[in-house]
N, C-alpha and C positions, 0 to 999 in steps of 0.2 A: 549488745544487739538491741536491747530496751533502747538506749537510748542515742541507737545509727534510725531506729524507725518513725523520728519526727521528722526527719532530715529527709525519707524518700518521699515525705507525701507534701513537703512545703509548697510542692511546685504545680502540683494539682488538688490536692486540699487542705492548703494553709493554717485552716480553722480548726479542723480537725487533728493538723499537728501539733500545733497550738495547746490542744486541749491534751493531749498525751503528753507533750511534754510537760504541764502543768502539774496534772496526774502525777507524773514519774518525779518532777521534783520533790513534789509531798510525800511521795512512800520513798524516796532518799533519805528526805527532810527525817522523816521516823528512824529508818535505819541507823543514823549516826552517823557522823564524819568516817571517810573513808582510810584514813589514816593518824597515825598520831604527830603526824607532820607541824610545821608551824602554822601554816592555813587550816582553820578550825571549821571552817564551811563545812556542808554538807554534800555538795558537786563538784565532780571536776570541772577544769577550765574547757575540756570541750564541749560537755555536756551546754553548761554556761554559752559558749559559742552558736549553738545549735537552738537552743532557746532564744537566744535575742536573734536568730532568723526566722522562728516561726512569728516572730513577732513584723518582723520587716515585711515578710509576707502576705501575713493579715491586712496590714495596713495599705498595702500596695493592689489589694484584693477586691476589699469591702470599705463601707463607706466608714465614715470620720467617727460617729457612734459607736459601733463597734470598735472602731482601733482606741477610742479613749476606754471603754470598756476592758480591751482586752492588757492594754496598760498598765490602769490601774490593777485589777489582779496580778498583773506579772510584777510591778514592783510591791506589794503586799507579801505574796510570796517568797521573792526574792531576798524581806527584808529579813523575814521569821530565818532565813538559815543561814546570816551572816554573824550571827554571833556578837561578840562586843568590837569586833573588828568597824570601825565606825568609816576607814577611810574606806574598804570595800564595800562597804555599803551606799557609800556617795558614788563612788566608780560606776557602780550598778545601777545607779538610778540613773546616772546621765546617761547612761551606754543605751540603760533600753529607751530612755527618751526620745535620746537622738535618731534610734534607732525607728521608732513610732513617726518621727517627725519626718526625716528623713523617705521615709516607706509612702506617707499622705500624699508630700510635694509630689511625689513619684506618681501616684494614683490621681492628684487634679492636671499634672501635665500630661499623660496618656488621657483623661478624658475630656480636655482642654482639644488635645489634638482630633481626638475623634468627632469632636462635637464641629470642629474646624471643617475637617475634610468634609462630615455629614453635610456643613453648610455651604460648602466648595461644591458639591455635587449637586446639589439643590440647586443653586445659585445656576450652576452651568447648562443644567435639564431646563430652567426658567428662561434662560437665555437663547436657548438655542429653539425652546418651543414659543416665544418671542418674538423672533426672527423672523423664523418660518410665517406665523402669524402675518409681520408687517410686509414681508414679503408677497403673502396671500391678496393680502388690502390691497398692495400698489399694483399686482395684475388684476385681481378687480379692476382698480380706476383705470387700468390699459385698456380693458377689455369694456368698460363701457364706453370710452370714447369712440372705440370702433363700432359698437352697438351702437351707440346712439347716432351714430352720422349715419347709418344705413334705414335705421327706424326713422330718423328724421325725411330721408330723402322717401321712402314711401307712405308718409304723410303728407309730402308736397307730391307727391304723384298723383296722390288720392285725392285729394280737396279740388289740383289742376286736372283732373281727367274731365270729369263736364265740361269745361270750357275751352279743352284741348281738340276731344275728339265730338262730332257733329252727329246726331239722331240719335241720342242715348233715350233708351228707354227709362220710363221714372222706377224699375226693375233694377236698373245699372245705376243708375244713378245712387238710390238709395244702398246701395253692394258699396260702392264706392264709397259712401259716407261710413257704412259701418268699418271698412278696410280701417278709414282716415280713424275713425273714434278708438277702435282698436290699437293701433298702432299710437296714441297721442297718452292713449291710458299706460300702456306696455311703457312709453318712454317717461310720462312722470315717476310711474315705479321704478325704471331704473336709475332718475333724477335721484329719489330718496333714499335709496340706497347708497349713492353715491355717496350725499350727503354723512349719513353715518359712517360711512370708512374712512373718510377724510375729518370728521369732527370738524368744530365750530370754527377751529381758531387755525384752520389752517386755509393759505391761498391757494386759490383754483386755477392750476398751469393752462392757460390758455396757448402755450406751443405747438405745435402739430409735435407727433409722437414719431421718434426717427423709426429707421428700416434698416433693411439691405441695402438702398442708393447710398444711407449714411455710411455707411462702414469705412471709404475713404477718409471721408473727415477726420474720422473716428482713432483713422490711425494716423492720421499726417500728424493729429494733436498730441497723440503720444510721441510722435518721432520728433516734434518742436520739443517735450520735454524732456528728451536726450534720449529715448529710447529705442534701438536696432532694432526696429518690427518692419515687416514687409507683409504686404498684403496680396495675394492670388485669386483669380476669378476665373475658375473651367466651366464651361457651358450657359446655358440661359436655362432660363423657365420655360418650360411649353405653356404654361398659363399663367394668368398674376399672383401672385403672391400674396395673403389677405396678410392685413395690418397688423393683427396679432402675431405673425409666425414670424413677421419684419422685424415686430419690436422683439418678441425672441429671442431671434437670432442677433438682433444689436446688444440686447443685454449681456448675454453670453459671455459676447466677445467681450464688450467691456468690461465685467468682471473678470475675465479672463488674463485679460491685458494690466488689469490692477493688481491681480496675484502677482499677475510674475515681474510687475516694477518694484511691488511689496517685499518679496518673498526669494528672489531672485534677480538682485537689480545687479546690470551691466550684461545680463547676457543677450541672444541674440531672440526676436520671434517671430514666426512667421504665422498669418493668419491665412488659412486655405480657405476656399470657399468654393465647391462645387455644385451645381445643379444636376438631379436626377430626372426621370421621368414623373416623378412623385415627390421629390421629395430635396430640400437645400440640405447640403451637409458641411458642418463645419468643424475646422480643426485647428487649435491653436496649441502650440507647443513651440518651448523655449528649449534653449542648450542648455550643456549644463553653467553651474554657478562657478566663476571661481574658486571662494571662499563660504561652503554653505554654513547657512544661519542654525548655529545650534537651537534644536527645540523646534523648529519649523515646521514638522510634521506634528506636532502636537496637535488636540482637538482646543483648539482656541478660536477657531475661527468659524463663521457660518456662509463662507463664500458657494462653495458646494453645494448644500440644499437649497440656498436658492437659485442657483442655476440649475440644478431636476427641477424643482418646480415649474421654472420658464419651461421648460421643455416638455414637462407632462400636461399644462396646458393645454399645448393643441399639439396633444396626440405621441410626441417625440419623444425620442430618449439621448441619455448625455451619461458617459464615461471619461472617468477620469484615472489616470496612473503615471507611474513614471515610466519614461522610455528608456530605453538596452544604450542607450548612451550619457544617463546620468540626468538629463533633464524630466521635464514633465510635458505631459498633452492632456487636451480636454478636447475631448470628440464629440458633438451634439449631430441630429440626423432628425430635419426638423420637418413633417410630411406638409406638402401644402396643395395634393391633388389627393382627392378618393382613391385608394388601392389597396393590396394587401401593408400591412403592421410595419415598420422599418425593422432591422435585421438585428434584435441585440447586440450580438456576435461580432456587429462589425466593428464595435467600441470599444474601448478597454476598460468595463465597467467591474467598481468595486464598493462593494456596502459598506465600506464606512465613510462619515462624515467629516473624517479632519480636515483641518487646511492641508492643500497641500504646498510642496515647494513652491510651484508658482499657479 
């Protein structure tokens, strides 16, 4: 029973067994050999067994210090109760050495791996809050192009209203000057600002910024590079649709449309597009995959949060899942007149952020 009781605690306190069985071979060690047999030792061979695992275990436990610590003791002891048996005494030392060695490798490649994963999860938090970031930047600079062309045109409004409308009072006049000074201050701030999101070294897209008109384009160029998408258009706007909710809804889809060439290539998509009294709503969803991509649903990807972002922007929301036939949709419901909030409800919306199939 002495010595079944290093052997329970090897696995939750090593060091501790360690040390009992250390104990327990010294008062062996006194007792005398256990029989008059030819082996002159002081321990059985289980005992011996049980001992070079508290030692596996230490080592496997605690750091490298302590396993040479615990080592040396254990061949020191082991030496005093072999007697002049010299080849068991060689046996013994290689056994617990290998044993000691063996235990380490064991304990740098578990903290080898943990140190990994730690770095893997770090790495993937950095990435994905990264993302989001540059993601943030590039609807800034959307969103000041649109700012700036409507700040721009009422500072030409401002400076041309004297000379536009006739008998302005020097009252109106000077109103109009401050409008124009206001408005020219407002846009160099958001000049400089721009400037820092975009940094030094980057060129300044002088393209006009696409929409909703684009969204044909958007998919003919998919369908030239062999993709089965179709695109639908239900209703109009009862009013215009500002530039931001354009670009939006263009991004959307086209991340949308890249998922699921990425993620789901060959199957079929169709991009819906309807107008509410308030609000565009969009839906893009693919069939399913022939052959889907093992690992697909994994968190590798950051296409998802920045399509919420596009859509929390101004004001909308966006759901994504899989649909009852094996494929995926991505539902946005983009508001672009004042009214009540868009209907969560009506999207298939899910808090996590992995990629999905498409």
């Amino acid at each position: 029973m002495a010595m079944a009781l290093p052997a329970g605690l090897v696995d939750r306190y090593p060091l501790v067994g360690w040390r009992i069985a250390t104990v327990l071979g010294v008062v062996l060690l006194t007792l005398g050999a256990p029989s008059d047999g030819e082996y002159d030792g002081a321990w059985p061979v289980i005992f011996q067994w049980i001992w070079l695992a508290t030692v596996f275990f230490v080592a496997v436990r605690y750091d490298r210090w302590t396993t040479v610590c615990v080592w040396a003791i254990t061949i020191a002891a082991m030496l005093t109760g072999m007697g002049d048996d010299a080849g068991t005494a060689v046996t013994m030392i290689v056994a617990v050495t290998a044993t000691a060695v063996i235990g380490d490798l064991v304990r740098a490649r578990r903290t080898t791996s943990r140190d990994l994963e730690r770095q893997t999860e770090l790495s993937e938090l950095e990435k994905a809050r990264r993302t989001v970031l540059e993601e943030r930047s590039r609807i800034a600079r959307d969103l000041h192009d649109v700012v700036a062309h409507h700040m721009s045109m009422v500072v030409v409004q401002a400076e041309t209203a004297p000379y536009r409308i006739e008998g302005l009072s020097d009252d109106a006049r000077a109103e109009f000057a401050s409008i124009s000074g206001s408005a020219r201050q407002a846009l160099d701030e958001i000049r400089g600002l721009l400037g820092v999101l975009r940094g030094a070294d980057e060129t300044v897209a002088l393209a006009p910024q696409p929409g909703l008109a684009q969204l044909g384009d958007l998919v003919d160029g998919a369908r030239r590079s062999g993709v089965a998408v179709e695109l639908t258009t239900a209703g109009v706007p009862v009013t215009e649709v500002s530039g931001a909710v354009g670009l939006s809804a263009y991004r959307i889809v086209q991340e949308s449309l890249a998922n699921a060439v990425r993620h789901a290539s060959g199957t079929e998509v169709t991009v819906d597009v309807s107008y509410t009294a308030q609000a565009v709503e969009l839906r893009v969803r693919n069939t399913a995959p022939a052959t889907p991509k093992s690992g697909a649903t994994r968190a590798n990807g950051h296409g998802l949060p920045g399509m919420r972002e596009r859509a929390a922007v101004v004001g909308g929301t966006l759901g994504a899942g899989p649909t009852a036939t094996g494929g995926f949709a991505v539902t946005a419901v983009l508001p672009y007149r004042a009214g009540p909030p868009p209907d969560p409800d009506g999207a298939e919306h899910h808090t996590d952020t992995e990629e999905p199939d498409a």
